[in-house]
C-alpha positions as CSV (number, residue, x, y, z in Angstrom):
1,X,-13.0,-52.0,-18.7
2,X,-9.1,-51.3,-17.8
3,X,-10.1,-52.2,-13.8
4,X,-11.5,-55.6,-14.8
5,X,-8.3,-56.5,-16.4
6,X,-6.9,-56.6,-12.8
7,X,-9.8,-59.0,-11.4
8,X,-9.0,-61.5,-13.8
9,X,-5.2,-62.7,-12.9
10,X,-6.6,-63.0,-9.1
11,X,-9.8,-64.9,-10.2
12,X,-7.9,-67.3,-12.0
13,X,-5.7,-67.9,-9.2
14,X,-8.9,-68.7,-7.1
15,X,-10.4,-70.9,-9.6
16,X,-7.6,-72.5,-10.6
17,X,-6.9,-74.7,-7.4
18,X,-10.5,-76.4,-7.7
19,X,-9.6,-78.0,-11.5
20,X,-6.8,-81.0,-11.1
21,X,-6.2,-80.8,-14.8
22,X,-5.0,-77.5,-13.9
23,X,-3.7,-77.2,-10.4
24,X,-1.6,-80.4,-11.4
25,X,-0.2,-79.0,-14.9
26,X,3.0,-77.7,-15.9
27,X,1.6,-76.5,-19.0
28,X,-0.9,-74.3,-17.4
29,X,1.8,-73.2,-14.7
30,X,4.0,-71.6,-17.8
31,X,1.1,-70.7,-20.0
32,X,-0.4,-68.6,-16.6
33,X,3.3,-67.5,-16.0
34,X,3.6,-66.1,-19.0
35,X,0.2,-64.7,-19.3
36,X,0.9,-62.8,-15.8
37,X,4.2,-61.6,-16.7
38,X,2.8,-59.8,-20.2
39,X,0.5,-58.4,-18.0
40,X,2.6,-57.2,-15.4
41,X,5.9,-56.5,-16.7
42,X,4.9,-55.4,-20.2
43,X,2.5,-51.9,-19.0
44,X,3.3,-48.9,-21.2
45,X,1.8,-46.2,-19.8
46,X,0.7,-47.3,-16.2
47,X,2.8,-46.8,-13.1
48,X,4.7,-43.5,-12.4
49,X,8.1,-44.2,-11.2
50,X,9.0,-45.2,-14.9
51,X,9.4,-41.1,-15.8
52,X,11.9,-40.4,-13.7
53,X,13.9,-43.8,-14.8
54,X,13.6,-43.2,-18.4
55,X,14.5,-39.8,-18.3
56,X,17.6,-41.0,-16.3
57,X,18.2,-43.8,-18.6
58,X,18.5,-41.7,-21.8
59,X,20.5,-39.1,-20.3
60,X,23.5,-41.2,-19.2
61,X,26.5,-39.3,-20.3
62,X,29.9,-42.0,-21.0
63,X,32.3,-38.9,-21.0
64,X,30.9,-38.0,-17.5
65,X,31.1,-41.0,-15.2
66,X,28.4,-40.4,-12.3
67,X,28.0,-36.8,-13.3
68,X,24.6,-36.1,-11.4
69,X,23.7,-39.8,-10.0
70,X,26.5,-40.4,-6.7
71,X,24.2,-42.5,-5.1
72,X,23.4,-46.4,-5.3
73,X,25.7,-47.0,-8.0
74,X,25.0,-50.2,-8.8
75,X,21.6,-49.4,-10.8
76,X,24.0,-46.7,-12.4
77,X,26.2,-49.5,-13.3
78,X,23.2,-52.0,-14.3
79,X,21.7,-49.2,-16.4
80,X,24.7,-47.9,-18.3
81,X,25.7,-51.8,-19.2
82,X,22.1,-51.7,-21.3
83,X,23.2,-48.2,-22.5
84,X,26.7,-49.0,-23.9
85,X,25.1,-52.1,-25.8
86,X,22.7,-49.6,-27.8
87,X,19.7,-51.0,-25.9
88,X,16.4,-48.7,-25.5
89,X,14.7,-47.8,-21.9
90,X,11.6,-49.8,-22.9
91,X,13.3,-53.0,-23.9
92,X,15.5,-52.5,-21.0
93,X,12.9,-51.5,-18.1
94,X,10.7,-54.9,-19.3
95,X,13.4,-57.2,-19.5
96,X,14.7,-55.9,-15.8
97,X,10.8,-56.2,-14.7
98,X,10.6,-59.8,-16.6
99,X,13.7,-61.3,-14.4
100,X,12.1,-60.2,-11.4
101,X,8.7,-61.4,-11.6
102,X,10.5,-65.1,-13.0
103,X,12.6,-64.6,-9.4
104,X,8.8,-64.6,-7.8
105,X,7.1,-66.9,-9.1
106,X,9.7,-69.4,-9.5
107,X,10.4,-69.1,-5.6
108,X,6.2,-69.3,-4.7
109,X,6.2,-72.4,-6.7
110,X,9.5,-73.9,-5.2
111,X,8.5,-73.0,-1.8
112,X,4.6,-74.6,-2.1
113,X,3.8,-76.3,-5.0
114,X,0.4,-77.4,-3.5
115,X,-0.6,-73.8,-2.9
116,X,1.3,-71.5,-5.3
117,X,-1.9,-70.5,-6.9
118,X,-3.6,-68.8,-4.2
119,X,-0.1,-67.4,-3.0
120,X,-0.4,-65.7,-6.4
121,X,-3.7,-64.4,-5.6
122,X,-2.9,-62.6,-2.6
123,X,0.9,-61.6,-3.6
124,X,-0.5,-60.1,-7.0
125,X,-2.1,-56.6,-5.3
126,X,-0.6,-57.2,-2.4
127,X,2.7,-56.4,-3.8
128,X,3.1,-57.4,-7.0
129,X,1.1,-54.4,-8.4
130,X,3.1,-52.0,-6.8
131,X,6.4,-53.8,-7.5
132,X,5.6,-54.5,-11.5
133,X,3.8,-52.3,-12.2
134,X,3.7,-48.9,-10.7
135,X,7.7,-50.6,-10.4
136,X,9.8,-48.5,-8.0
137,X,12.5,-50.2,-9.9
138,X,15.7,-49.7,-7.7
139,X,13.7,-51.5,-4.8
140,X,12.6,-53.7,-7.2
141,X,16.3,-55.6,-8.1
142,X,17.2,-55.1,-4.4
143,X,13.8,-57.1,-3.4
144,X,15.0,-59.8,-6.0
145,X,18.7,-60.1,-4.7
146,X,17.4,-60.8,-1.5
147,X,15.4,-63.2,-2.4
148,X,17.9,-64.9,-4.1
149,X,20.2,-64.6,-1.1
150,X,17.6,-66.2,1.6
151,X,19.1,-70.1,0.4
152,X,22.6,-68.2,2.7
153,X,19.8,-67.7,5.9
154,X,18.7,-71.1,4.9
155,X,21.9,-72.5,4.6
156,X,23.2,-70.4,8.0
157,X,25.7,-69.1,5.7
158,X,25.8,-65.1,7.3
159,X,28.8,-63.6,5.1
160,X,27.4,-65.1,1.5
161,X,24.2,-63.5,2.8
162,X,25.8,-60.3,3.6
163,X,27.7,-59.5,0.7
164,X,24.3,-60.1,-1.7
165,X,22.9,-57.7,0.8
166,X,25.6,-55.2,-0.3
167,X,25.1,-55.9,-3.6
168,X,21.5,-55.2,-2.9
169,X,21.8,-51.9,-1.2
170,X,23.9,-50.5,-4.5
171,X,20.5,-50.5,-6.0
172,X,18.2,-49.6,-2.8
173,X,19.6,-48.7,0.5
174,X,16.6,-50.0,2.1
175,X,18.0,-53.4,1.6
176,X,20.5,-52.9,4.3
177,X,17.5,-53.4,6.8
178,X,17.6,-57.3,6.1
179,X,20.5,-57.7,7.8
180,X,19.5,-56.8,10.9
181,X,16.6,-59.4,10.9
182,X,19.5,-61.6,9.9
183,X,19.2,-63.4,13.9
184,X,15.3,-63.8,13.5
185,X,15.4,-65.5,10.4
186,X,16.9,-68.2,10.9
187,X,16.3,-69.3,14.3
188,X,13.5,-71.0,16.2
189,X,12.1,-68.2,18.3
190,X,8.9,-69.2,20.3
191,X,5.4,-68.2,19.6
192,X,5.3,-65.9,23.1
193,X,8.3,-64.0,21.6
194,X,6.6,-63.0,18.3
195,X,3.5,-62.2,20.7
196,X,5.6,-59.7,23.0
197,X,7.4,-58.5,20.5
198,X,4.0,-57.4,18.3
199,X,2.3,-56.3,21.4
200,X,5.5,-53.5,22.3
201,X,5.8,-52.7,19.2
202,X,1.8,-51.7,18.4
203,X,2.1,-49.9,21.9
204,X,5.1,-47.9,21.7
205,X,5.3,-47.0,18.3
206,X,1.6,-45.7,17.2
207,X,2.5,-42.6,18.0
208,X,4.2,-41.3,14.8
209,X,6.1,-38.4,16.3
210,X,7.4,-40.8,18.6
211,X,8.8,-43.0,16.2
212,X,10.1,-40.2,13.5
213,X,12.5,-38.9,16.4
214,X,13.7,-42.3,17.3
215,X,14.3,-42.7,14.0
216,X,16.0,-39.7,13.3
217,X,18.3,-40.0,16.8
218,X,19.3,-43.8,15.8
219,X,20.0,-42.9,12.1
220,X,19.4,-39.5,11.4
221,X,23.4,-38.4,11.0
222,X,24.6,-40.9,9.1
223,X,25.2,-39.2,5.3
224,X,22.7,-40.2,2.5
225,X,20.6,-41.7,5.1
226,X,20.1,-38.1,6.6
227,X,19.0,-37.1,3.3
228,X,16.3,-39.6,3.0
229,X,15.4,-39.2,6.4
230,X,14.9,-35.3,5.9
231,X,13.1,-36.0,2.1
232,X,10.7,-38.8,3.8
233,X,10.1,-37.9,7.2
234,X,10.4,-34.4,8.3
235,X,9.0,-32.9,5.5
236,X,5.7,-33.0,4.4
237,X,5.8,-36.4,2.4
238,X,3.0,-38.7,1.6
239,X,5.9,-41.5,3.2
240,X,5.2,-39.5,6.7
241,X,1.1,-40.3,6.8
242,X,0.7,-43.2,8.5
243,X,-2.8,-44.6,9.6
244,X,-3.6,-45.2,13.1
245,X,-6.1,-48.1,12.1
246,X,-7.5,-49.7,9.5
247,X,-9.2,-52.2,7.8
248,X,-5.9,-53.4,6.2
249,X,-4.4,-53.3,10.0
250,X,-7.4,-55.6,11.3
251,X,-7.3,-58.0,8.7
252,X,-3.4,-58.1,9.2
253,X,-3.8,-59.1,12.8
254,X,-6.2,-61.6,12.1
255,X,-3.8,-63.1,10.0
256,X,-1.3,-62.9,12.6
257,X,-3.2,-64.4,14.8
258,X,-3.9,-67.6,12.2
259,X,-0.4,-68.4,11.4
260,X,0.7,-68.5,15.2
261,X,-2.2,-71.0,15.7
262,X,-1.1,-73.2,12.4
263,X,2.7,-72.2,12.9
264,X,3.8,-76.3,12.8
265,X,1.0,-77.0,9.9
266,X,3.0,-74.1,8.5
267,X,6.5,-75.2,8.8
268,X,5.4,-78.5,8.5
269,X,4.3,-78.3,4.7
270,X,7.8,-77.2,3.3
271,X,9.8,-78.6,5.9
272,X,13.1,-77.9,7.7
273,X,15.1,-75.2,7.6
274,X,13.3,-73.4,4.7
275,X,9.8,-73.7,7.0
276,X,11.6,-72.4,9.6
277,X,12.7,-69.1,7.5
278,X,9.0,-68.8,5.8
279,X,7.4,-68.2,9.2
280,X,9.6,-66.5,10.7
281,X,9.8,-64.2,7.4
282,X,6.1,-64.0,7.6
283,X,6.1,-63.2,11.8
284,X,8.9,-59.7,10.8
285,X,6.4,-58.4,8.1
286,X,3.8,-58.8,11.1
287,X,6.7,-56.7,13.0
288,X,6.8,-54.3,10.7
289,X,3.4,-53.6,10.3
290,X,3.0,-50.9,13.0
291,X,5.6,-49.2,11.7
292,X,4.4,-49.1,8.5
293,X,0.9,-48.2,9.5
294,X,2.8,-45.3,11.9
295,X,5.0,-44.0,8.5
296,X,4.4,-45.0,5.4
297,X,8.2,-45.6,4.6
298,X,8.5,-48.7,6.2
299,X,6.3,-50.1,3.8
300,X,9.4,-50.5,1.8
301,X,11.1,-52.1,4.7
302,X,7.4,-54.9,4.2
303,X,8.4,-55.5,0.8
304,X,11.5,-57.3,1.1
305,X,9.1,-60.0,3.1
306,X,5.8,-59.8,1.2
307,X,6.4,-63.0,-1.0
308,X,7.2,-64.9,2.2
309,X,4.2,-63.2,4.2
310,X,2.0,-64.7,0.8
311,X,3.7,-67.7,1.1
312,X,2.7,-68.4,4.6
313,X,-0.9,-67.0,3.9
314,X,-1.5,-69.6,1.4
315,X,0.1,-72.8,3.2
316,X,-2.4,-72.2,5.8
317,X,-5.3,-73.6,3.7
318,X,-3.6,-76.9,3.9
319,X,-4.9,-77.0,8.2
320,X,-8.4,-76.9,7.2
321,X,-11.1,-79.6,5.5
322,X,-12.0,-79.3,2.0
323,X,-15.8,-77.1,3.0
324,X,-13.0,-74.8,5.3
325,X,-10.7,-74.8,2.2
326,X,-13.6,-73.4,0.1
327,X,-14.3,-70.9,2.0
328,X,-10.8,-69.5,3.3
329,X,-10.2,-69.3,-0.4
330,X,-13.0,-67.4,-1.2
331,X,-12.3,-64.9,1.7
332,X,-8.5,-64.8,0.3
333,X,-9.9,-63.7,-3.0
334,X,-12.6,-61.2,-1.7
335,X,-10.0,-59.6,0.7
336,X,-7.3,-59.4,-2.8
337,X,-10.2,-58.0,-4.7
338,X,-10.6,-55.2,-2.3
339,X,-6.9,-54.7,-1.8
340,X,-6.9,-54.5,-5.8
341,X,-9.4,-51.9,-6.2
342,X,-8.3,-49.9,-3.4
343,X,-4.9,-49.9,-5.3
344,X,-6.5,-48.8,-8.7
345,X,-9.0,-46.3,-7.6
346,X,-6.3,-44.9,-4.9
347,X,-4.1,-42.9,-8.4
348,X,-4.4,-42.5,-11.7
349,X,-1.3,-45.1,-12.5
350,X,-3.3,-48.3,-13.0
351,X,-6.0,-47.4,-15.0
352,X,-6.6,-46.8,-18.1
353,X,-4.0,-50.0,-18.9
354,X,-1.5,-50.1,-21.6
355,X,0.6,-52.5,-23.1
356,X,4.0,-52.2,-24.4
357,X,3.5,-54.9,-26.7
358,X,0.0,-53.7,-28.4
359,X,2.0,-50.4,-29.2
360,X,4.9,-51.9,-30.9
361,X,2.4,-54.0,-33.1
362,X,0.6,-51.1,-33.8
363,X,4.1,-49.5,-34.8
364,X,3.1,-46.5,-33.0
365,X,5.1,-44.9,-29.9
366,X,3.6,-42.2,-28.5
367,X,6.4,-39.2,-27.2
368,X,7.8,-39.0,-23.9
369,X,5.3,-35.6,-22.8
370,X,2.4,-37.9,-24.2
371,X,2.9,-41.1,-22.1
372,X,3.8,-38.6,-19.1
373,X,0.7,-37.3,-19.4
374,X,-1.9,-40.3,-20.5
375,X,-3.0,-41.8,-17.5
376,X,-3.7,-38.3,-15.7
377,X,-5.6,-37.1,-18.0
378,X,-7.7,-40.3,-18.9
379,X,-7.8,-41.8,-15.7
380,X,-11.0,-41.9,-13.6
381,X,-9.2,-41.7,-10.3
382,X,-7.6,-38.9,-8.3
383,X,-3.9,-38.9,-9.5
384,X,-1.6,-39.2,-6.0
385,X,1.0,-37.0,-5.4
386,X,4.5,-37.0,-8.1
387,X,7.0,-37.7,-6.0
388,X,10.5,-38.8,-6.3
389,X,11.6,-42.3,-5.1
């Protein structure tokens, strides 16, 4: 039953742009927001990263400032804030996860109205699984500070952008990446470019040894980053196992390959500037894709793009005729479906589902060893490996 529970929010999205009375209503755009943010931001027991944060959380020691936690101190700072105003981990965690998802869907309905529903459908296990609910939740605020920062690429304001990017990276060094994509963002580059630049990169970098010792050459020395570099890459890590190919990597292209063709229709539908950054947001997630497929790290690297990438995926249904429209939709939502249940049946942290809120009607919070526990023990599916993030 839990797995079903994950079809519904991406059915919706698909049904919901076929009923005017709907599509056209700000009631139902709050009551759905709200309904997907319970949903997402409010699991219990699901998701694995929330262990080690909790455990950190309710260990902060006042009378030993940064005793055991150097790194990324501005989710040490963030945290301890809660922890000096007497606020729990749970209360804390949701309320974090809650200004994050508003940061998302507030920017997919800003940025395309018309279409913001099916961006939902494909963002939602895209991304939006991982991010709310399994909730890496460092890479989580970064992700939202840059997202709040892209009006500074808009705006061709480089040094506002920067120092959000900063900001950023005291949560989640990966955030630092962003910056270098700075140039792309906010420029026209032509089509042929983005063509090249996809065809090198598939080329050169498939091989993943390859790509692990350019890696470690180009950043490999540099404190902290070593660290990761060492924890992620070199040893045996499920971040190092990349995939050759896959049906992920096909659809991907074909994708790719869509958006180049409908590139004005694209740009077009928001207009100026902020069209300009969509695709071109969309085009370095297609960049990164290889890379991400070669080592599974660089998925993180994806993540900072995914809500543009969805973005651009659901603008294109305004190129075709209503019988086209009708049917890219329902591919949209077959493709999210799959993506879905290769999410839940991948570990054990979607499923069974739990809900904060049904336990604290209940009155009843199960320990810290039980909740560890509950989802390996009553899930269906092969937990994946406990790792730290």
């Amino acid at each position: 039953m839990s797995i079903v529970l994950y079809y519904i929010p991406i059915l919706l999205c698909a049904l919901t742009p076929f009923f005017k009375e709907f599509s056209d209503s700000r009631k139902w755009y709050i009551c759905f927001g709200v309904y997907l943010c319970v949903f997402y931001c409010f699991g219990y027991m699901t998701g694995s990263d929330w262990k080690v944060y909790e455990d950190l959380y309710n260990s902060l020691d006042f009378n030993r400032f940064y005793y055991g936690y150097t790194k990324e101190p501005g989710y040490y700072l963030y945290m301890m804030f809660f922890r000096k105003l007497g606020i729990g981990f749970w209360p804390f965690f949701i309320f974090t996860k809650t200004v994050i998802f508003i940061i998302i869907y507030k920017t997919v309905f800003d940025y395309c109205r018309e279409t913001g529903y099916v961006t939902m459908m494909y963002f939602l296990p895209l991304s939006g699984m991982y991010l709310l609910i399994d909730n890496p939740m460092r890479n989580c605020i970064a992700i939202a500070i840059f997202i709040v920062s892209v009006k500074f690429i808009i705006e061709h304001k480089f040094w506002h952008f920067f120092f959000c990017i900063l900001l950023a990276a005291s949560f989640h060094f990966s955030a630092l990446i962003t910056i270098f994509f700075y140039p792309l963002l906010n420029r026209d580059i032509k089509t042929w470019v983005y063509v090249l630049l996809f065809a090198v990169i598939n080329v050169f970098f498939a091989d993943r040894d390859l790509l692990i010792g350019l890696i470690t050459l180009i950043i490999g020395k540099i404190p902290f980053v070593q660290e990761k570099v060492i924890t992620y890459l070199l040893l045996d890590s499920v971040f190092a196992q990349g995939k050759l190919f896959s049906f992920g990597m096909m659809w991907q292209i074909g994708l790719f390959v869509l958006m180049l063709c409908y590139r004005e229709r694209i740009t077009e539908s928001i207009g100026g500037e902020k069209g300009r950054f969509v695709f071109n947001a969309a085009m370095v997630y297609f960049l990164l894709l290889r890379l991400a497929m070669t080592v599974n790290m660089f998925v993180r690297f994806q993540l900072y793009f995914s809500v543009f990438l969805a973005i651009a995926t659901g603008l294109l249904i305004i190129s075709f005729e209503y019988r086209s429209r009708v049917l890219y939709i329902g591919l949209l939502c077959l493709v999210s479906l799959y993506i879905c249940t290769d999410k839940i049946t991948g570990s054990a942290r979607y499923v069974p589902y739990s809900n904060y809120i049904v336990y604290s009607i209940k009155g009843d919070h199960p320990s810290y060893s039980v909740r560890y526990y509950y989802n390996i023990k009553n899930s269906p599916f092969t937990d994946a490996v406990d790792y730290e993030r």
